[in-house]
N, C-alpha and C positions, 0 to 999 in steps of 0.2 A: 504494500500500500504506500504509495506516494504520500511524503509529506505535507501538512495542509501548507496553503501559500495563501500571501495579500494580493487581493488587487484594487487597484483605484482606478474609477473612472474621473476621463479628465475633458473639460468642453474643451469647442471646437478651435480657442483662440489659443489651445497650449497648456491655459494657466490652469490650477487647479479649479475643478469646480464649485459650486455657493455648496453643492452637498455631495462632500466626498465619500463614497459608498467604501464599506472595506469588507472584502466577502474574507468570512475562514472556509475550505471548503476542499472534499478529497477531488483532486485530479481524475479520479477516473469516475467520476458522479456518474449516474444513470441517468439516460433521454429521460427528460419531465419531473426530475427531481423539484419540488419548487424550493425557493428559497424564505427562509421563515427567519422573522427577526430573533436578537438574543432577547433574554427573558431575568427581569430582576425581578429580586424577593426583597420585602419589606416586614415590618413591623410598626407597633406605632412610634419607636425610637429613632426612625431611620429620619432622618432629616430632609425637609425639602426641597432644599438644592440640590444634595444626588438625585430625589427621584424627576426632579425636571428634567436635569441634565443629560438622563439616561431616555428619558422619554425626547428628549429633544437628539437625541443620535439617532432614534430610531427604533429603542426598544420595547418589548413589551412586559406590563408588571404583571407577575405570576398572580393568576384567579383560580386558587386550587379545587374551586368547585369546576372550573372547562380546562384545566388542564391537567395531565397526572403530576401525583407527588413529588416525583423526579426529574420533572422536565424545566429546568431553570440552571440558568450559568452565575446568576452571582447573588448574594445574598447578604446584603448590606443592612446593618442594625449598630445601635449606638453601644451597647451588651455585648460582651462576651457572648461565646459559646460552648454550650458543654463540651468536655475529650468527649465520649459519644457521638456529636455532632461531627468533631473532624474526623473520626473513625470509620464516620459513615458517605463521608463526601465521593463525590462519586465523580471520573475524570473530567468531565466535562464542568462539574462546576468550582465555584469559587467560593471562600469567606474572606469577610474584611478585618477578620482578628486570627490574631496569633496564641496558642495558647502559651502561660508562662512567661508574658510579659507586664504582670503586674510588678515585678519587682525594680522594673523603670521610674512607673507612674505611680507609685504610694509615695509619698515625700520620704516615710522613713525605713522604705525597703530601700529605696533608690539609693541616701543618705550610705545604710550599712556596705550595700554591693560598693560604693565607691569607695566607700573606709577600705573593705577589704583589697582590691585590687592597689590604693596606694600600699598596702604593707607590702605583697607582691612585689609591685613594680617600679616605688619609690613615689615620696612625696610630689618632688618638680612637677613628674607628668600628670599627677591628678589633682593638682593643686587649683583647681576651675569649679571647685564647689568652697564655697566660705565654709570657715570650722562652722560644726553642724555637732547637734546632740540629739540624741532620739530619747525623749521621755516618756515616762517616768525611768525608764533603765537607765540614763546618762546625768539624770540630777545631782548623782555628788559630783562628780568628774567637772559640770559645767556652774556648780557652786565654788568650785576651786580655781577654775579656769577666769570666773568674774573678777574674784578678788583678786586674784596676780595680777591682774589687766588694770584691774581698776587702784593698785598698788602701782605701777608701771606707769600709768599715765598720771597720777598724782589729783592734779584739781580738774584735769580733762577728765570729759566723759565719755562713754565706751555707750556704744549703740546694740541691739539684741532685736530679734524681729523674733517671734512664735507663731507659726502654722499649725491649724491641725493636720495631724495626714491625711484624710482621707475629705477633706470637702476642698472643694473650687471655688471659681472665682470670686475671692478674696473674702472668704465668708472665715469670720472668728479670729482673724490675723490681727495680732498688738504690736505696738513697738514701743520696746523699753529702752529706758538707759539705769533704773533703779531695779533693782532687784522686788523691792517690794510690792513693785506694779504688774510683776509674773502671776498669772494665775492661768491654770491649766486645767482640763478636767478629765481628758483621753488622750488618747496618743497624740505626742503632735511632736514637732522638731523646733528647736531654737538653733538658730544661726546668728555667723557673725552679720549686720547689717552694713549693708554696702554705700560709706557715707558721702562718697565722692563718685557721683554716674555722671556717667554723661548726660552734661543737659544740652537740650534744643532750646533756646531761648528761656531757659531759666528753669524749664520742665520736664521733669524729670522720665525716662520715657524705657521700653525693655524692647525684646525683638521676638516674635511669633515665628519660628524656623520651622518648616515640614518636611518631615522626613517619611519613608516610605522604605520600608525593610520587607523585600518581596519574599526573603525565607533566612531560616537563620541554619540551616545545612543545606547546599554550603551558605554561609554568610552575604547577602548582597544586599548594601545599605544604598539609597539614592536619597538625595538632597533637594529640597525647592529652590529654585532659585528666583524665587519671589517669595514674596511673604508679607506681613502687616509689624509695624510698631504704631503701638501702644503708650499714649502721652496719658499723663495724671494731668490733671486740669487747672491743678493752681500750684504757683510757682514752690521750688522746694526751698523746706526752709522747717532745719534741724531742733530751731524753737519751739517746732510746735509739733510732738510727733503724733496727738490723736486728728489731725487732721491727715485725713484718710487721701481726699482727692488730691493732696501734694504728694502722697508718697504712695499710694499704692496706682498702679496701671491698670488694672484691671477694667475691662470696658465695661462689665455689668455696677458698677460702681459709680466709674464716671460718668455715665449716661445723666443720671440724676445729680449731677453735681448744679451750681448757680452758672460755672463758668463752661459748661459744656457749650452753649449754641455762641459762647462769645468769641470775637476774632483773636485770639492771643499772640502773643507775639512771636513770630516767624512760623509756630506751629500751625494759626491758623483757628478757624471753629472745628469743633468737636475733638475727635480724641485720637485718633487712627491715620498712620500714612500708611503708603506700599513700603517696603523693605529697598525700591529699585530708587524711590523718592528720595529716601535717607542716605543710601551710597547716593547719589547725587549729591545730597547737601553737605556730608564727608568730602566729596572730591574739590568742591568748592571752597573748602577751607584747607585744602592741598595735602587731608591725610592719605596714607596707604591703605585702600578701603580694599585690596586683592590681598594684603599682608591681614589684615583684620577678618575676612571671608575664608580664608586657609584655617585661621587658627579654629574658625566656629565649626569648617570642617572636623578637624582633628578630636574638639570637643566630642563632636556628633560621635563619631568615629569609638574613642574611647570611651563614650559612656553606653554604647550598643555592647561594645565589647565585653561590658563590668556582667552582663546577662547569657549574653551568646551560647556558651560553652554549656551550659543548663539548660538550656532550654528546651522541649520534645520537639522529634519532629511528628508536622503537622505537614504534608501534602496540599495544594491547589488553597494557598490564605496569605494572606499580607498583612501587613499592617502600618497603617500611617497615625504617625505621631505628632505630636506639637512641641518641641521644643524652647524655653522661655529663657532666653539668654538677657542677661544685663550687661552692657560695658559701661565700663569706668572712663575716669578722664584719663587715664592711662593706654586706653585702646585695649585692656586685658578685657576676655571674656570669660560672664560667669556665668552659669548652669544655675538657673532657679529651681527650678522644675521641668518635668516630662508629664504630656497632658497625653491620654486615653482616648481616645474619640474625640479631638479637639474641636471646638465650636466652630459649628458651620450656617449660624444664623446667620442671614443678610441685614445688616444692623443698620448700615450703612452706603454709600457708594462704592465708599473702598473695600465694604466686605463682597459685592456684589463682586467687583473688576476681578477681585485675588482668589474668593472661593470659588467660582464660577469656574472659573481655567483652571482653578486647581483641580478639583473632580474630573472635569475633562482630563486631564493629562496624566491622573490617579487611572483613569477607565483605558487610555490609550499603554500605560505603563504595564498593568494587571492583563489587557488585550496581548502585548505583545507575550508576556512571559506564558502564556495561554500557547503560544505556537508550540511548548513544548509538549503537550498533551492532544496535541489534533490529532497526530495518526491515531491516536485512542480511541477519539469519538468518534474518527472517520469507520473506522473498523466495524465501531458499534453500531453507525447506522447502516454501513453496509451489511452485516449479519441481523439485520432487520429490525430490529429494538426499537417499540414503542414512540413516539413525540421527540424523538432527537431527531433534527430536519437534519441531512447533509450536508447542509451552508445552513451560515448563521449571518447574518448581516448589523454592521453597525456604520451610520453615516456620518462618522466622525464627526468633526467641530462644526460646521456650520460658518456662513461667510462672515458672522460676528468677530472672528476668532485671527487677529493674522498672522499666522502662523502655518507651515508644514504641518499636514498628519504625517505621525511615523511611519505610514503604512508608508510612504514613499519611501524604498528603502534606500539605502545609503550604504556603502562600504564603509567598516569602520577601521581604526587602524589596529594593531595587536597592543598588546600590554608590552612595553621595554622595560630591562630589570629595574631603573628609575625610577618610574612610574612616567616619563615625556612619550610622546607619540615613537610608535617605533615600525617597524615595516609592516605593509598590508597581508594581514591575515590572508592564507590561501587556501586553508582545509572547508571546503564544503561551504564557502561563504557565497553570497551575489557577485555576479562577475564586472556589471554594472555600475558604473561609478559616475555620480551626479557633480556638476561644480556646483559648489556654495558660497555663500559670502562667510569670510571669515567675522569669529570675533573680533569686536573691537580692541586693537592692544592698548594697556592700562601705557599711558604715559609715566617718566620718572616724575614722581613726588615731590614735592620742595618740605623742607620740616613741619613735623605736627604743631601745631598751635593748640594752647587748650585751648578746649572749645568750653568751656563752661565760662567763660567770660561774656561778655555786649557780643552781640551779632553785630555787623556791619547793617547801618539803615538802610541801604539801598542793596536790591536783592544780588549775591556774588553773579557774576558774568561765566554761566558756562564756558569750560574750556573747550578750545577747538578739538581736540583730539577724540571726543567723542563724536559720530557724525548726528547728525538728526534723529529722533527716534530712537537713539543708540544709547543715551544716557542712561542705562539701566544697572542691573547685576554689575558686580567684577566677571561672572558669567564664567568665573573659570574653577574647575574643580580639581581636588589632588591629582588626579590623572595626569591632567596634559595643564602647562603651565602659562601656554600661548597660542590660548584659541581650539577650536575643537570642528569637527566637522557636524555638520545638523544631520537629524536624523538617526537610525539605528538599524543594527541589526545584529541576529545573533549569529554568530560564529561557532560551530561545531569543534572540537579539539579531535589529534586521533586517538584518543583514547576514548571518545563519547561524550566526554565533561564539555558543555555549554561556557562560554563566555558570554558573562552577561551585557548588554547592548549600553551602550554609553548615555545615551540619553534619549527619550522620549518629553516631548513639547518641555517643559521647564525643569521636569527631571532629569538630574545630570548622576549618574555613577562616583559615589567618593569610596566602595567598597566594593570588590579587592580594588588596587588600585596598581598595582605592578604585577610583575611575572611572579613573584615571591611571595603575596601576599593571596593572589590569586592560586597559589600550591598549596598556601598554610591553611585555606581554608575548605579546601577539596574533602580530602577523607578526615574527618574531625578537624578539629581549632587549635590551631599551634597557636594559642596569644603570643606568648612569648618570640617567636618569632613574627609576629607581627606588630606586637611594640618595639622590636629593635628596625624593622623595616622603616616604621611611624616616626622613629626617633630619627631614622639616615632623611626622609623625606622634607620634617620639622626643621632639621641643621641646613641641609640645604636650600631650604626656602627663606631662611631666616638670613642666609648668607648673599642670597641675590638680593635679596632687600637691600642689607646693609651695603652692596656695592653701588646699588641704583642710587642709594644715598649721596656715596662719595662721588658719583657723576655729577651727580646737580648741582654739589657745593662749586 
């Protein structure tokens, strides 16, 4: 049986068309086969921007009263699923959870998995979580820990923030600086409070990263490369810490704040930019926004890892995460929290722009890794089986969207032992090779400025180096360090093992990301071998930086 393949139809002028059809479907299909759309499952948890988004490609929502029980490819819900549920998943279809990744997303599962892997692998490299205590278990340790601090800094005062674990957006969070204002009643974590962020115009703001972990055997971590930050609404200011709307981001918070609909200063009204906004407004103030985008890689990176190696396998499920980084004035990034089903309400315009294309490109990412289970379903409809049509159709983005579908396939390049582009894979790949426009390359930097000082009153003058429309991401992943080719595809190894596809619409591949990293995570998890890999990639990166520096001076 012939492997399944893409195809896209494209009108008559070349370009792609307003609805890019993308058939899955066996080669040797029978006269009269018809073609039958995919099919998503729901619950009342599932949120209403996948199920538009999926009805607006094309598909249909499973009605288990006219269809059988079996007949459905993906199965999207805001809840876990029971081991029974993925025990039972059947090749054709999909889930949108992983099981055994709660110890990401509990603050104080998260908190321990990362204790642990610094003892491992040493402080430096997991030093991206502030000291952190998980209560009641850590009460004397972080009673001990105040008073040396608070001996240490003398008549200064030491900040403490307390979460509980297990509730979200920003529901029961204190922030102290006295001990006697700690009160707790369940589980929850105190951390060091981060007193110096980076502010936008005086406000204080964090960053919403999407990550999207298509299996964790072998390991393949991808990256958004868009995203939302998140402003508090009134300026920060260490005086006053029960004031919620200066210091905490949280959108369900700052909604109701006075100064939500007000224009504030350089932020703007309301509370939310795109992630592509703020590397612009970074670039404009001449930081190294690709040296700042690497490190949140590397984060990402190591704190998947802190889980990986635990975790079952689960066959045909993914899982997309929210990741909630804060930077400092220092350009260090820090790891708040890992969010479970990260909010997919349309809040706003900018939740609309960034979740919108994210689900799309979540559906286009889950689509491709699907091509490894079609000779499956092809088999099973050719051996007759019930409501599984022979093709399955989805109409990609729609002309809203401008962008490539990845069904257009694209040659991609192999992994070099580096992780930089290295020669064109030959085993079993497209022969086919498209020109694209390259990434935009990051221009050398001039020195960081802090930026927690006055903004400039008249708004910074894009630099040239970006063209039009180009003003986006740093857009470059550990991979490859300069630019990348659009589009994907998957490359066969001779041994069988899959390389997985570099990127689909804004997901880009930070995992494996070399010839070496892509071995350690083949037959089981060589961590260790892949933190010294992280470590050779981190020096290296950190060294081009520092020469680009010494060009500019």
């Amino acid at each position: 049986m012939a492997d399944a393949v893409w195809q896209t139809q494209n009108n008559v002028s070349g370009h792609p068309s307003l609805e890019k059809k993308t058939l899955l479907m066996a080669e040797d299909e029978p006269p009269g086969a018809s073609l039958k759309p995919l099919v998503f499952r729901v619950d009342e948890t599932t949120p209403e921007v996948v199920q538009s988004v999926l009805l607006e490609r094309g598909w249909s929502k499973f009605d288990q009263q006219e269809r059988n029980v079996e007949d459905w490819n993906l199965y999207w819900r805001t809840s876990s699923f029971r081991m029974a549920e993925h025990a039972n998943v059947k090749p054709w279809q999909c889930l949108n959870h992983h099981p055994g990744t709660t110890r990401l997303t509990r603050k104080d599962l998260l908190a321990k998995c990362l204790r642990h892997m610094e003892r491992l692998y040493g402080t430096p490299l997991y030093q991206f979580l502030p000291p952190t205590f998980v209560m009641p278990s850590d009460y004397s340790k972080f009673v001990a820990e105040y008073f040396k601090e608070k001996q240490a800094l003398d008549a200064k005062l030491s900040y403490w923030i307390c979460k509980p674990a297990e509730l979200s957006r920003g529901r029961g969070i204190i922030i102290f600086s006295d001990i006697k204002n700690l009160i707790f009643a369940n589980t929850c974590i105190i951390q060091k409070y981060i007193c110096n962020p980076l502010l936008v115009g005086r406000y204080k703001c964090d960053l919403r990263v999407y990550v999207c972990v298509t299996g964790f055997k072998p390991l393949t971590i991808y990256i958004y490369q868009e995203g939302l930050v998140r402003f508090a609404t009134e300026k920060f200011d260490l005086g006053n810490l029960q004031n919620s709307y200066a210091h905490l981001t949280n959108s369900s918070i700052n909604r109701s704040g006075a100064s939500y609909e007000k224009i504030k200063e350089v932020v703007g009204s309301g509370c939310k930019w795109t992630l592509s906004r703020f590397f612009s407004y970074l670039r404009s103030w001449d930081v190294d926004d690709l040296l700042l985008w690497q490190k949140i890689n590397r984060v990402v990176i190591l704190t998947v890892l802190a889980i990986a190696p635990s975790v079952p396998f689960a066959a045909n499920c993914f899982e997309l995460f929210g990741f909630d980084i804060l930077v400092d004035d220092n350009l260090k990034p820090w790891l708040m929290e890992v969010n479970y089903s990260p909010g997919l309400s349309l809040d706003c315009s900018v939740d609309v722009s960034v979740k919108r294309r994210l689900i799309h490109d979540t559906i286009e990412l889950i689509h491709l890794h699907s091509l490894r289970d079609g000779r499956k379903e092809s088999c099973r409809a050719a051996n007759g089986s019930p409501d599984v049509p022979l093709a399955r159709e989805d109409r990609g983005q729609g002309s809203n969207l401008p962008y490539e579908s990845f069904s257009e396939l694209r040659s991609r390049r192999a992994f070099s032992k580096d992780g930089t582009p290295g020669k064109k894979a030959v085993t079993e790949c497209p022969e086919n090779q498209h020109t694209c426009q390259p990434r935009e390359a990051l221009s050398r930097q001039k020195e960081v400025r802090p930026l927690t000082r006055e903004p400039p009153k008249a708004k910074p003058k894009a630099r040239a180096r970006h063209p039009a429309l180009k003003t986006l991401m740093p857009r470059v992943s550990l991979i490859q360090s300069h630019g990348r080719e659009k589009g994907l595809t998957l490359c066969v190894q001779p041994d069988g093992s899959w390389v997985p596809g570099s990127q689909a619409g804004n997901f880009v591949l930070i995992f494996p990301f070399n010839e070496a990293t892509f071995g350690a995570s083949r037959n089981g998890l060589n961590v260790r071998r892949i933190i010294q890999e992280l470590q050779k990639l981190t020096h290296k990166q950190c060294s081009q930086a520092a020469e680009e520096k010494i060009k500019r001076k």
